[in-house]
DSSP file (Angstrom, degrees, kcal/mol; ACC not computed):
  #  RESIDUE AA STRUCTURE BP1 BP2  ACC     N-H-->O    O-->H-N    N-H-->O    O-->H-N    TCO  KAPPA ALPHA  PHI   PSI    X-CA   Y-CA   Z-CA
    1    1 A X              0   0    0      0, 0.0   141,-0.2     0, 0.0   140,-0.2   0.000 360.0 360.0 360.0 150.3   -9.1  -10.0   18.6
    2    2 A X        -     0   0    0    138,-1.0     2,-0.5   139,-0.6   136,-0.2   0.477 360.0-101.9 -35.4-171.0   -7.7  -10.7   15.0
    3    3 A X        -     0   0    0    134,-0.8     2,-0.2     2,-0.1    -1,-0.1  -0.998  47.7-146.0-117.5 131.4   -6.1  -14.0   14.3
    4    4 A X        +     0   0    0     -2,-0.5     2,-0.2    -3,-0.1   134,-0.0  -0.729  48.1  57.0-104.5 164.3   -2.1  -13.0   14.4
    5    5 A X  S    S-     0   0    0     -2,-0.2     2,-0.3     2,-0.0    -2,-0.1  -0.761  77.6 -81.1 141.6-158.9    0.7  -14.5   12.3
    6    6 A X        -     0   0    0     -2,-0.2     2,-0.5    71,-0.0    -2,-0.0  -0.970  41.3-176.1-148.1  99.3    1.6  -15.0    8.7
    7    7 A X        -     0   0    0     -2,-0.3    70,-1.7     1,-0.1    -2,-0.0  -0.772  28.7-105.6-134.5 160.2    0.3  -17.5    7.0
    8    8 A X  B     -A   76   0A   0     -2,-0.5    68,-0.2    68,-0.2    -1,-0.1  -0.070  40.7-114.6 -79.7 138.9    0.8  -18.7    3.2
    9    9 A X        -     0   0    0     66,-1.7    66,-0.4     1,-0.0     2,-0.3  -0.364  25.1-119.7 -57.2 141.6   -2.2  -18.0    0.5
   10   10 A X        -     0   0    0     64,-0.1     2,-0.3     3,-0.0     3,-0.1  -0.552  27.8-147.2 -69.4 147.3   -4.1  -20.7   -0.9
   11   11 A X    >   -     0   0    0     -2,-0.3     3,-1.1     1,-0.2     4,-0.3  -0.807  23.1-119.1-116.1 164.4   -3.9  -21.0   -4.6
   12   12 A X  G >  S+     0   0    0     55,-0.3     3,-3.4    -2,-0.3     2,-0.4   0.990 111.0  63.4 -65.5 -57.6   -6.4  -22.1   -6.9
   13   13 A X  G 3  S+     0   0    0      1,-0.3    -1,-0.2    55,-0.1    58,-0.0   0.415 116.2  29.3 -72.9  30.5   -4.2  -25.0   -8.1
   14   14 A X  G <  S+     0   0    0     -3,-1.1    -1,-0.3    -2,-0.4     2,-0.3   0.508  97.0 111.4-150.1  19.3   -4.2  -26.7   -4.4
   15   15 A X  S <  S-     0   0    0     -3,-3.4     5,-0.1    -4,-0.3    -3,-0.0  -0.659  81.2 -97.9 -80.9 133.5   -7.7  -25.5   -3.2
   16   16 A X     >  -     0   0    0     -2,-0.3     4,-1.9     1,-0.1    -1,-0.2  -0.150  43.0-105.7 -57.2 162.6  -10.5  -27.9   -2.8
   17   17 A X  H  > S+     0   0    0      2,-0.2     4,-1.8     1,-0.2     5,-0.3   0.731 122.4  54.0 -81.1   0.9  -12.6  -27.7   -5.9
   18   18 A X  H  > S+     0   0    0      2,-0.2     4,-0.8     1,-0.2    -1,-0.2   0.916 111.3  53.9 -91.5 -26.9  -15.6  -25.6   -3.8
   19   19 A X  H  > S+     0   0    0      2,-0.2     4,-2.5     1,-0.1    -2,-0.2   0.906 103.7  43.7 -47.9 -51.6  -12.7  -23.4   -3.0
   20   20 A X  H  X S+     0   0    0     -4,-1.9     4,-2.7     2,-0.2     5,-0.3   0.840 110.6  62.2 -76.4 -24.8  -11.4  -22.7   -6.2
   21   21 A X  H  X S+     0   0    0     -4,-1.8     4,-2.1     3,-0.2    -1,-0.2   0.914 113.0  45.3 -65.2 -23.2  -15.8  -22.2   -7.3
   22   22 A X  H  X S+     0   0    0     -4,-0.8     4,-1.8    -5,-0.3    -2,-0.2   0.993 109.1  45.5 -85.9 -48.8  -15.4  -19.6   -4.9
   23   23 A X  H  < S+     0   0    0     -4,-2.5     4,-0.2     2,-0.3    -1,-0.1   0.755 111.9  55.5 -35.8 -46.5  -12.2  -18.1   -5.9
   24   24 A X  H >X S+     0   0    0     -4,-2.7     3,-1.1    -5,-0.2     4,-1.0   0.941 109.3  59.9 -70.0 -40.8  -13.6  -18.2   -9.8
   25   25 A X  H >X S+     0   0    0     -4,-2.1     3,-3.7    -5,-0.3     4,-2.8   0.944 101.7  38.8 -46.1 -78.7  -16.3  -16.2   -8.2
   26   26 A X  H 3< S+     0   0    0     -4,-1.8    -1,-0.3     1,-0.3    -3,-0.2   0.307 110.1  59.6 -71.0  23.5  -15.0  -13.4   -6.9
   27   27 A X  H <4 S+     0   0    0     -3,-1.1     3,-0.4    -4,-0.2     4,-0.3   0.592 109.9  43.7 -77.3 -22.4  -12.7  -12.9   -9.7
   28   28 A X  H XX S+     0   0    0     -3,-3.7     4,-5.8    -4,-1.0     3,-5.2   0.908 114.9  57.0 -82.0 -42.7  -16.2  -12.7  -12.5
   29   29 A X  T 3< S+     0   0    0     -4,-2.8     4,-0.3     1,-0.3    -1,-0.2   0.624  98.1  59.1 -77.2  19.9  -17.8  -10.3   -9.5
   30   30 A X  T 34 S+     0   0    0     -3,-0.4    -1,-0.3    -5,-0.3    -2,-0.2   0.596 105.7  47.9-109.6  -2.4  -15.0   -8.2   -9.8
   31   31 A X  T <> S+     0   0    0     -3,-5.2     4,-1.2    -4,-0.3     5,-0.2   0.433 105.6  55.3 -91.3 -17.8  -15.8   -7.6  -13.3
   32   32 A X  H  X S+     0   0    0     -4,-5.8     4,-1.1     2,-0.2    -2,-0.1   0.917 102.9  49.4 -88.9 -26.1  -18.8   -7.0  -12.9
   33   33 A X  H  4 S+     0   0    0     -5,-0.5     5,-0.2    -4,-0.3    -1,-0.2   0.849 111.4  62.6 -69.5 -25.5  -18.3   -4.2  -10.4
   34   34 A X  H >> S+     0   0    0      1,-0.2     3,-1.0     2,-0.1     4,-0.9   0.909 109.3  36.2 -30.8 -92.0  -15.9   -3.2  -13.3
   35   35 A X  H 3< S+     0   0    0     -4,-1.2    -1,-0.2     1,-0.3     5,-0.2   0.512 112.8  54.5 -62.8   0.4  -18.6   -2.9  -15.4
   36   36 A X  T 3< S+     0   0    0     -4,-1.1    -1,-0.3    -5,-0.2     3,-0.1   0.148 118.9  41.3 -86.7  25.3  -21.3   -1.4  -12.8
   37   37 A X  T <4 S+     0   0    0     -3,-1.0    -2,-0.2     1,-0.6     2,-0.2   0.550 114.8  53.6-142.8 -79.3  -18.5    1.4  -12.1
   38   38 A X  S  < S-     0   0    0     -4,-0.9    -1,-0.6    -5,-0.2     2,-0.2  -0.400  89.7-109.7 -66.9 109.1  -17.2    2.0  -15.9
   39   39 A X     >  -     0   0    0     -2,-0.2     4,-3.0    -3,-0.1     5,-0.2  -0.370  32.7-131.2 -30.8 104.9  -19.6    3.0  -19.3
   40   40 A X  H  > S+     0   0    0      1,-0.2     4,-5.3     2,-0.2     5,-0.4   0.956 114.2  59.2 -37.4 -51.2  -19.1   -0.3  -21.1
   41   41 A X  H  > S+     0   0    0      1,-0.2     4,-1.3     2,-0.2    -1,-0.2   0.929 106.2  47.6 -39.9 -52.6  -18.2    2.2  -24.1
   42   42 A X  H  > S+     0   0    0      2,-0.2     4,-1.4     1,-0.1     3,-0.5   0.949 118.2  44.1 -58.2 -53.7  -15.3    3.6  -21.6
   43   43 A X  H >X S+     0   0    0     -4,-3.0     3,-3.1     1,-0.3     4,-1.6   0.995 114.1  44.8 -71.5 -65.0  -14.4   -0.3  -21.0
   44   44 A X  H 3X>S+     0   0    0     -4,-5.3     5,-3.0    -5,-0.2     4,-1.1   0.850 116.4  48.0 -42.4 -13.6  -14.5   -1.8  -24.6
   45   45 A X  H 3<5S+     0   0    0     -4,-1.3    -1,-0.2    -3,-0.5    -2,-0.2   0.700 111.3  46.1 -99.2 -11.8  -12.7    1.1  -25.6
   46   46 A X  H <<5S+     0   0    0     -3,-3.1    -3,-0.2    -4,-1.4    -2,-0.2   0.353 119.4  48.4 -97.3 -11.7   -9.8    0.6  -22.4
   47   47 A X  H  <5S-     0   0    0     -4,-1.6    -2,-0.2     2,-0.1    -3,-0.1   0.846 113.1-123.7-105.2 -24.0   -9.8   -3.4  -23.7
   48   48 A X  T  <5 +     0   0    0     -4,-1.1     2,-0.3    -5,-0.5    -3,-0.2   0.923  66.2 135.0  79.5  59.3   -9.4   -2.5  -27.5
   49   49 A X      < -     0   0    0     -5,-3.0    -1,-0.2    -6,-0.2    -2,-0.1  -0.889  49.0-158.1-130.0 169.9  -12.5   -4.4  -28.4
   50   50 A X  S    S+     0   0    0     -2,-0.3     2,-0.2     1,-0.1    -1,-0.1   0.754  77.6  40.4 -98.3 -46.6  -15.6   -3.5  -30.7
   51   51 A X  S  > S-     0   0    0      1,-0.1     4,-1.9    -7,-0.1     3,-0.2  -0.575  77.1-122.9-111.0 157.6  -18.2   -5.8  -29.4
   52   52 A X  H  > S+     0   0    0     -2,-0.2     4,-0.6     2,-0.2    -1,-0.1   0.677 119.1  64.1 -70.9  -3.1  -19.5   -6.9  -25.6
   53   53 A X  H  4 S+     0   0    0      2,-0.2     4,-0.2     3,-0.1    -1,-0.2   0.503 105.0  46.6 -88.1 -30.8  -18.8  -10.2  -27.0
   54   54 A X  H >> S+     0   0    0     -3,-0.2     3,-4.7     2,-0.2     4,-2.5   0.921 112.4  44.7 -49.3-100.5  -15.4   -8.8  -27.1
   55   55 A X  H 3X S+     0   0    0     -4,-1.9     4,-2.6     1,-0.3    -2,-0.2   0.728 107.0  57.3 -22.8 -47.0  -15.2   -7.4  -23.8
   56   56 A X  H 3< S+     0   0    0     -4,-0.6     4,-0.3     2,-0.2    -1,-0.3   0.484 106.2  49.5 -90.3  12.4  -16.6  -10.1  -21.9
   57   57 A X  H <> S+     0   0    0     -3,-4.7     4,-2.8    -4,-0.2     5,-0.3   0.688 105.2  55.5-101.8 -32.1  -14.3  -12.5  -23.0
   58   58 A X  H >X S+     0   0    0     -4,-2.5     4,-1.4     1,-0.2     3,-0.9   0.976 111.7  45.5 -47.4 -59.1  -11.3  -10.4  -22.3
   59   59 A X  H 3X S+     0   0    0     -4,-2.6     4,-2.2     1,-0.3    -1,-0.2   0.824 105.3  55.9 -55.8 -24.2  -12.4  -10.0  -18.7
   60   60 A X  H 3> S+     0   0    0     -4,-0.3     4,-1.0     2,-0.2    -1,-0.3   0.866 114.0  46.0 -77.6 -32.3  -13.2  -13.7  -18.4
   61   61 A X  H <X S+     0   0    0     -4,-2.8     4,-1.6    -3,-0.9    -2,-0.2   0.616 107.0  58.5 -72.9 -21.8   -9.0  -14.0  -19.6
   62   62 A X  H  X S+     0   0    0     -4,-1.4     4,-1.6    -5,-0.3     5,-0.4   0.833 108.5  47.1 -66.6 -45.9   -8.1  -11.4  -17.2
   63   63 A X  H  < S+     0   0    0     -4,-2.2     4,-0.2    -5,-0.3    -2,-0.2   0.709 106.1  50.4 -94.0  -0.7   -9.4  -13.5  -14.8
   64   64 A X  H  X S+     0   0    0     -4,-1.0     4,-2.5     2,-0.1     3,-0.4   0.948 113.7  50.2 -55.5 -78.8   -8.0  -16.6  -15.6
   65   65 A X  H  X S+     0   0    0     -4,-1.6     4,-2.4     1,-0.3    -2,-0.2   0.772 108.1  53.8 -34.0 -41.6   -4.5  -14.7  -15.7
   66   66 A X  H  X S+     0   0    0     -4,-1.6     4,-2.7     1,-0.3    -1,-0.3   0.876 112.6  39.5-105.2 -37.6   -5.0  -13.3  -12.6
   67   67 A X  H  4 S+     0   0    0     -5,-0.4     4,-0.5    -3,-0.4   -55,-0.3   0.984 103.0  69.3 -72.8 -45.9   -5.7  -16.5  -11.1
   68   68 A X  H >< S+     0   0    0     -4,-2.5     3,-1.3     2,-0.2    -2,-0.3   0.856 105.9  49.5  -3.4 -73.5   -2.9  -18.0  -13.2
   69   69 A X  H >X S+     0   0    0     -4,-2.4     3,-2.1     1,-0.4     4,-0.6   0.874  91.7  63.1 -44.3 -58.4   -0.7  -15.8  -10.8
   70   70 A X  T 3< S+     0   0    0     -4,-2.7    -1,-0.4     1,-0.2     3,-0.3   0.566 101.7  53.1 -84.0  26.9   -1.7  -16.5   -8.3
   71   71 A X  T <4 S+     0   0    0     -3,-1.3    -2,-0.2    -4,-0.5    -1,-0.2   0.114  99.0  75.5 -14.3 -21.5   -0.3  -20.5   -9.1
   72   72 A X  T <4 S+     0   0    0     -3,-2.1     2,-0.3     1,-0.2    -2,-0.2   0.631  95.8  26.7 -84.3 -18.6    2.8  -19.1   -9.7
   73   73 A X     <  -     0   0    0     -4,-0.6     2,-0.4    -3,-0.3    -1,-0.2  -0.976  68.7-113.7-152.9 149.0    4.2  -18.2   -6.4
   74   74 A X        +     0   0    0     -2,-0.3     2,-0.2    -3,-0.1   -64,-0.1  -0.696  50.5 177.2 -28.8  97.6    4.3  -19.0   -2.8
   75   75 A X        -     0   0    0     -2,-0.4   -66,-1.7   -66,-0.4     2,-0.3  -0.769  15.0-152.4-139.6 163.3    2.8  -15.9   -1.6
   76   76 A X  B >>  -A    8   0A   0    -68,-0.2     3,-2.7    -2,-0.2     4,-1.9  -0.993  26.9-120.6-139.0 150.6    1.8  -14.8    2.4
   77   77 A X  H 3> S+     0   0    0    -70,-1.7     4,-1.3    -2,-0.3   -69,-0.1   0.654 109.3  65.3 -64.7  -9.0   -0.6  -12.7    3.6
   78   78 A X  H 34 S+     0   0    0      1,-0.1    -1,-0.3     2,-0.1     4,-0.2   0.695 113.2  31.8 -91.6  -2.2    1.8  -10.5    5.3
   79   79 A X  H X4 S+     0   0    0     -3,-2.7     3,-0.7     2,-0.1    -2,-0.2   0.786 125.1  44.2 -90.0 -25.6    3.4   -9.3    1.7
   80   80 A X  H 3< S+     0   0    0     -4,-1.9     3,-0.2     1,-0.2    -3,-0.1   0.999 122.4  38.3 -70.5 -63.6    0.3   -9.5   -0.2
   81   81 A X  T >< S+     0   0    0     -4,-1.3     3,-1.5     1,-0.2     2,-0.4   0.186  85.2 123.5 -48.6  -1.7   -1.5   -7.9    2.5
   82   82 A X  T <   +     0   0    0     -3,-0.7    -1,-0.2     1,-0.4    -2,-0.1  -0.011  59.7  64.7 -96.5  17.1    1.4   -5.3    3.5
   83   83 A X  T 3  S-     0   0    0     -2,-0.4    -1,-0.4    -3,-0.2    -2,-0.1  -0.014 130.7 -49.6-126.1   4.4   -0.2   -1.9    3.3
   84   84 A X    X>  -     0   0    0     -3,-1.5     4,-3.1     1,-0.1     3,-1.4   0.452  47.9-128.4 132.0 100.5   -2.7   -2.9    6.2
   85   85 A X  H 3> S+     0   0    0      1,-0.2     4,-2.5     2,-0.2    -1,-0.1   0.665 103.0  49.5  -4.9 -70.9   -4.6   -5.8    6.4
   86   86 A X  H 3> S+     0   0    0     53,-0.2     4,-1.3     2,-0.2    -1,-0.2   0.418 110.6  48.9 -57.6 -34.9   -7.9   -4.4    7.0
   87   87 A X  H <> S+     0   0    0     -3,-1.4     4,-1.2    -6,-0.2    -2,-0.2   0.773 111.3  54.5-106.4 -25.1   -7.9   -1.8    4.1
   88   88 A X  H >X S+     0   0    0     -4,-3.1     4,-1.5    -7,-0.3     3,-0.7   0.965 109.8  44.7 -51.2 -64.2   -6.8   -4.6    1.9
   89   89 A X  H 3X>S+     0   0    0     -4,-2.5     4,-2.0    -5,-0.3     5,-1.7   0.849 111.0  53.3   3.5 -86.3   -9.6   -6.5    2.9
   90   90 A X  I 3<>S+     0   0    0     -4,-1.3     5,-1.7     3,-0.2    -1,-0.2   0.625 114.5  41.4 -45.1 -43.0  -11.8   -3.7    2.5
   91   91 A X  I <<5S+     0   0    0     -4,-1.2    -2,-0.2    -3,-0.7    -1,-0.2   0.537 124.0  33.9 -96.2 -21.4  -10.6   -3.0   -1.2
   92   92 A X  I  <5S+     0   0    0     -4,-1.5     4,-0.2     3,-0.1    -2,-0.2   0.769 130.1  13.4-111.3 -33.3  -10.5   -6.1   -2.2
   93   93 A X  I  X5S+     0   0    0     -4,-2.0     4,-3.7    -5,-0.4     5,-0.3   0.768 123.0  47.3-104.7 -73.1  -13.1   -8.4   -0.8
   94   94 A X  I  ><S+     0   0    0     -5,-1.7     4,-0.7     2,-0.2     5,-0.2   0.902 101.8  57.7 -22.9 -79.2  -15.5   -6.2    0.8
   95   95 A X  H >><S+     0   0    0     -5,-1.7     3,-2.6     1,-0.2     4,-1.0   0.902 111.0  50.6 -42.5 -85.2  -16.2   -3.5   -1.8
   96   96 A X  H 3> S+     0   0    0      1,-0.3     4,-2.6    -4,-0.2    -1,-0.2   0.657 113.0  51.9 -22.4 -56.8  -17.2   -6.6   -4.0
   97   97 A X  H 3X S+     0   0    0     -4,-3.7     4,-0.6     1,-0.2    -1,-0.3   0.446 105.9  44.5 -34.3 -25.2  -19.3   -7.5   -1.1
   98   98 A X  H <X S+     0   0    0     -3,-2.6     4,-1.8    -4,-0.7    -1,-0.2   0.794 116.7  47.3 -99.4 -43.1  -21.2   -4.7   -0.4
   99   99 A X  H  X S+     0   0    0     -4,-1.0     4,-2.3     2,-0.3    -2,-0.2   0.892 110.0  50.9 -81.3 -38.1  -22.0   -4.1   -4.3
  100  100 A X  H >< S+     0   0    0     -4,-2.6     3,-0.7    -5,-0.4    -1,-0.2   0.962 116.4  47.2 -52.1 -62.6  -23.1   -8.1   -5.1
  101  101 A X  H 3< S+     0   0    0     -4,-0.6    -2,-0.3     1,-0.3    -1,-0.2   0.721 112.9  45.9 -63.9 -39.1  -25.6   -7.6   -1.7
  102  102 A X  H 3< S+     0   0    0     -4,-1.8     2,-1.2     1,-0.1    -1,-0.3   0.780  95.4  98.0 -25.3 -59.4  -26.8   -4.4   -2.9
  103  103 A X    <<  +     0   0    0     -4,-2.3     3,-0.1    -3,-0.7    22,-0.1  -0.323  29.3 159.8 -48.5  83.5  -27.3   -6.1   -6.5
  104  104 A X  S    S+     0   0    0     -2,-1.2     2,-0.4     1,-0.2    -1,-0.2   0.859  79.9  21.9 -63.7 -43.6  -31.2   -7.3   -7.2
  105  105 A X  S    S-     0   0    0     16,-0.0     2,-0.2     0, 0.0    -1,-0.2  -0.918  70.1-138.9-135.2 133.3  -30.0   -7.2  -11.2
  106  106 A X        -     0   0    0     -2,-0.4     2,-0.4    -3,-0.1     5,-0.1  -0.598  34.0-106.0 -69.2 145.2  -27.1   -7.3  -13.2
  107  107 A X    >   -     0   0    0     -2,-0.2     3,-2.4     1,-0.1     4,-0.3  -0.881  37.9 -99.4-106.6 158.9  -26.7   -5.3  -16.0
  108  108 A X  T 3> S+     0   0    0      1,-0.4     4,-1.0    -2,-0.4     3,-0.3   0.378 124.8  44.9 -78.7 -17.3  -27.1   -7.0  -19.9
  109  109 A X  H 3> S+     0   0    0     -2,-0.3     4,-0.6     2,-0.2    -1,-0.4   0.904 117.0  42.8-104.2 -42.1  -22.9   -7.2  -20.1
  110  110 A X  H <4 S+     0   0    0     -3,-2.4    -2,-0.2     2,-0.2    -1,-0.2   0.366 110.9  58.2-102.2  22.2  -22.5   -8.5  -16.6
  111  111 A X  H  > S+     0   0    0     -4,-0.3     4,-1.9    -3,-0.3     3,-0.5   0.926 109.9  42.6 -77.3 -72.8  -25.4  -10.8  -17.3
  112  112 A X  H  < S+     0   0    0     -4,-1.0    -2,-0.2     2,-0.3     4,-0.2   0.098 111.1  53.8   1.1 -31.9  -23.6  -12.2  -20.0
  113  113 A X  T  < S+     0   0    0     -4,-0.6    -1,-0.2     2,-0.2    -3,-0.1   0.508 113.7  48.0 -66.5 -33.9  -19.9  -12.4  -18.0
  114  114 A X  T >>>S+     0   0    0     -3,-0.5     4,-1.2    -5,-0.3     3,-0.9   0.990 114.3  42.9 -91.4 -54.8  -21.6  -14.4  -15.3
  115  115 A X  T 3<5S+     0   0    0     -4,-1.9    -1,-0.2     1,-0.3    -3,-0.2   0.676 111.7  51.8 -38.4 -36.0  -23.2  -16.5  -17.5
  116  116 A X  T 345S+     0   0    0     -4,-0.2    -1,-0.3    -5,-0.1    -2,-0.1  -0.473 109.6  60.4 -64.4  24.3  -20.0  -17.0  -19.8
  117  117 A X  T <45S-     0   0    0     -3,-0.9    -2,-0.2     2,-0.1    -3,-0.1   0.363 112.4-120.7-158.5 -84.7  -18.7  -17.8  -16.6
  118  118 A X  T  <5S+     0   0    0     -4,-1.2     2,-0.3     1,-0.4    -3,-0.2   0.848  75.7 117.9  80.2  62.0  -20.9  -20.8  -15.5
  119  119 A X      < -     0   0    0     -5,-0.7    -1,-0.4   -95,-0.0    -2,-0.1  -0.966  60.4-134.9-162.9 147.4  -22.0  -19.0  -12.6
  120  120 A X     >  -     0   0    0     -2,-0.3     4,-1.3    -3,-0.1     5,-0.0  -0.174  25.7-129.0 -97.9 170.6  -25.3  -17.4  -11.0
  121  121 A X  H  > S+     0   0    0      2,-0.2     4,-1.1     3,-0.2    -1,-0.1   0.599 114.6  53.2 -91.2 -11.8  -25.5  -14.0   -9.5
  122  122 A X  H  > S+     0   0    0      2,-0.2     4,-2.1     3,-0.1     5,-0.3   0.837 111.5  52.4 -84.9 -39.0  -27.1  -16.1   -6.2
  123  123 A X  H  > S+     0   0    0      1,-0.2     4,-2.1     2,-0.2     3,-0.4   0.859 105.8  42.8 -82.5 -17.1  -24.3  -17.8   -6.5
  124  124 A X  H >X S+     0   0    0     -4,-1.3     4,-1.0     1,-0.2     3,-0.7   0.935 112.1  56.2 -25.9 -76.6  -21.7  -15.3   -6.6
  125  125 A X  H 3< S+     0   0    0     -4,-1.1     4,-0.5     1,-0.3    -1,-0.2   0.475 109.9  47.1 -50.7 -33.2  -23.4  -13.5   -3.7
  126  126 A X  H 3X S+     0   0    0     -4,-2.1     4,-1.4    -3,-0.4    -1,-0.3   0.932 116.1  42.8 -84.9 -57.7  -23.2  -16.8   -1.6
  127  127 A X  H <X S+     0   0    0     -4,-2.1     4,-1.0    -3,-0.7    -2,-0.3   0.678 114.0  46.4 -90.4  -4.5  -19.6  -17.6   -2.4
  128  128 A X  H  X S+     0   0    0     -4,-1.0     4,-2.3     1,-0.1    -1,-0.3   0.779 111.0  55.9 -94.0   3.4  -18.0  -13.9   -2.1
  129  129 A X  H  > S+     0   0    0     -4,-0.5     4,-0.8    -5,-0.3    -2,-0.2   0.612 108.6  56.1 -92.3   2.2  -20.0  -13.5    1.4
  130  130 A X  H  X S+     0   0    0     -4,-1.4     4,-1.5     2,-0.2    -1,-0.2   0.869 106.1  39.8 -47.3 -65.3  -18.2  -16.8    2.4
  131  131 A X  H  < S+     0   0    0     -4,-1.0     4,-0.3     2,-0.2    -2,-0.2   0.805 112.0  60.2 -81.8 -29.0  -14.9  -16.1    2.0
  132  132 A X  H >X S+     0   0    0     -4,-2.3     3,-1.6     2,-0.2     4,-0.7   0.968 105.0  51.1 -49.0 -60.0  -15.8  -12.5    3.5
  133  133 A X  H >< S+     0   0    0     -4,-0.8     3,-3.2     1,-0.4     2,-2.5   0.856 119.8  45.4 -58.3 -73.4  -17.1  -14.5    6.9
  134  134 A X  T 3< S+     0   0    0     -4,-1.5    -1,-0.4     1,-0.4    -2,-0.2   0.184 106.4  42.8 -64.4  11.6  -13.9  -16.0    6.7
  135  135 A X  T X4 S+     0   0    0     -2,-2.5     3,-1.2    -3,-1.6     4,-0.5   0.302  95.8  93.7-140.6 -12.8  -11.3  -14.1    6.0
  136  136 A X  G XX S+     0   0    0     -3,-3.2     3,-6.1    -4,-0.7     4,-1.1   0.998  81.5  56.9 -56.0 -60.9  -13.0  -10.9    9.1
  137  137 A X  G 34 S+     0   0    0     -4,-0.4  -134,-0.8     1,-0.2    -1,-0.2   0.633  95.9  65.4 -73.4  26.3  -11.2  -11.9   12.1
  138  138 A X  G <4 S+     0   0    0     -3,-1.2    -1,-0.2  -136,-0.2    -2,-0.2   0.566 111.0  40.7 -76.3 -21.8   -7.8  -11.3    9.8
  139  139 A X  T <4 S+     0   0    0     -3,-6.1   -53,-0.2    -4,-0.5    -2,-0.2   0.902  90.0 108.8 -98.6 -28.2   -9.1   -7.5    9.9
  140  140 A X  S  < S-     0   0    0     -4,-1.1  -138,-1.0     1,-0.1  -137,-0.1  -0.189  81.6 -95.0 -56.7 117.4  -10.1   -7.5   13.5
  141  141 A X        -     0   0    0   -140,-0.2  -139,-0.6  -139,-0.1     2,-0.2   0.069  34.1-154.0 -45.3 142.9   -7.6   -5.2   15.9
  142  142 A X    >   -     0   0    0   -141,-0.2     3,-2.1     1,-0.1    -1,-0.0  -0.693  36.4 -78.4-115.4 169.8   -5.2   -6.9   17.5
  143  143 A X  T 3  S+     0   0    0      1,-0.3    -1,-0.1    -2,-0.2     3,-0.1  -0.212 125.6  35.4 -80.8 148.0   -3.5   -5.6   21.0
  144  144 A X  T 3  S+     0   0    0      1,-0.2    -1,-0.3    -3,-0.1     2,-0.1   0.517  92.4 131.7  79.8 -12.7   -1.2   -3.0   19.8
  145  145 A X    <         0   0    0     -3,-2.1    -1,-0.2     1,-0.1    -4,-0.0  -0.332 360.0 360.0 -57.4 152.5   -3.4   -1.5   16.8
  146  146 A X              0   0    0     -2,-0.1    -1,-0.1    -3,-0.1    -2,-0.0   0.633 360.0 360.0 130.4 360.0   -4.2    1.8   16.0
């Protein structure tokens, strides 16, 4: 069965530092399923940039902000999470998951993010299928699901 309760999110700025390498991780490998999803042209043109030198530092500053945020607030998994645990999960964590193990190669822009980065594609791969294993029996049905 799941694990039940409500329990407050870690943030980068109080996360052990091999936490927060994992945390910078799956923020890069979620630009780079950006860009595996999205014509780089479509994305430079959605960031207001010219170059890929462009582009990949705007995403590396999106993901600063976005970690930034979460530093800003007290947050718990039952607001963050509040549209379903499991499909949160799934959208957020997973999908990343699925595309990194799938991923022999990067392509030359999200060569170039991960690197700009200071971060491997093995190691990406290691640290978001970490925090997946860790974060499942949040998604597991609990008595009274369905």
């Amino acid at each position: 069965p799941g694990i039940l309760g409500d329990y407050p999110l870690l943030t980068p700025g109080v996360a052990t530092a091999e936490q927060q390498r994992s945390i910078w991780a799956w923020a890069v490998a979620r630009g780079c399923l950006l860009l595996f999803e999205h014509d780089v042209e479509v994305m430079m043109n959605a960031h207001a940039v010219d170059t890929t030198d462009a582009l990949v530092d705007d995403l590396l500053n999106m993901c600063r902000q976005a970690l930034d945020r979460f530093n800003t607030t007290e947050d718990t998994t039952a607001r963050v999470l509040s549209g379903g645990v499991r499909v949160r999960w799934q959208g957020r964590l997973e999908v990343v998951d699925t595309f990194l193990s799938k991923c022999k190669r990067l392509g030359p822009v999200s060569e170039q993010l991960v690197k700009q980065a200071g971060i491997s594609l093995p190691e990406m791969q290691s640290c978001v299928r970490d925090l997946l294993d860790a974060t499942r029996p949040l998604t597991l049905d609990r008595p009274g699901d369905r």
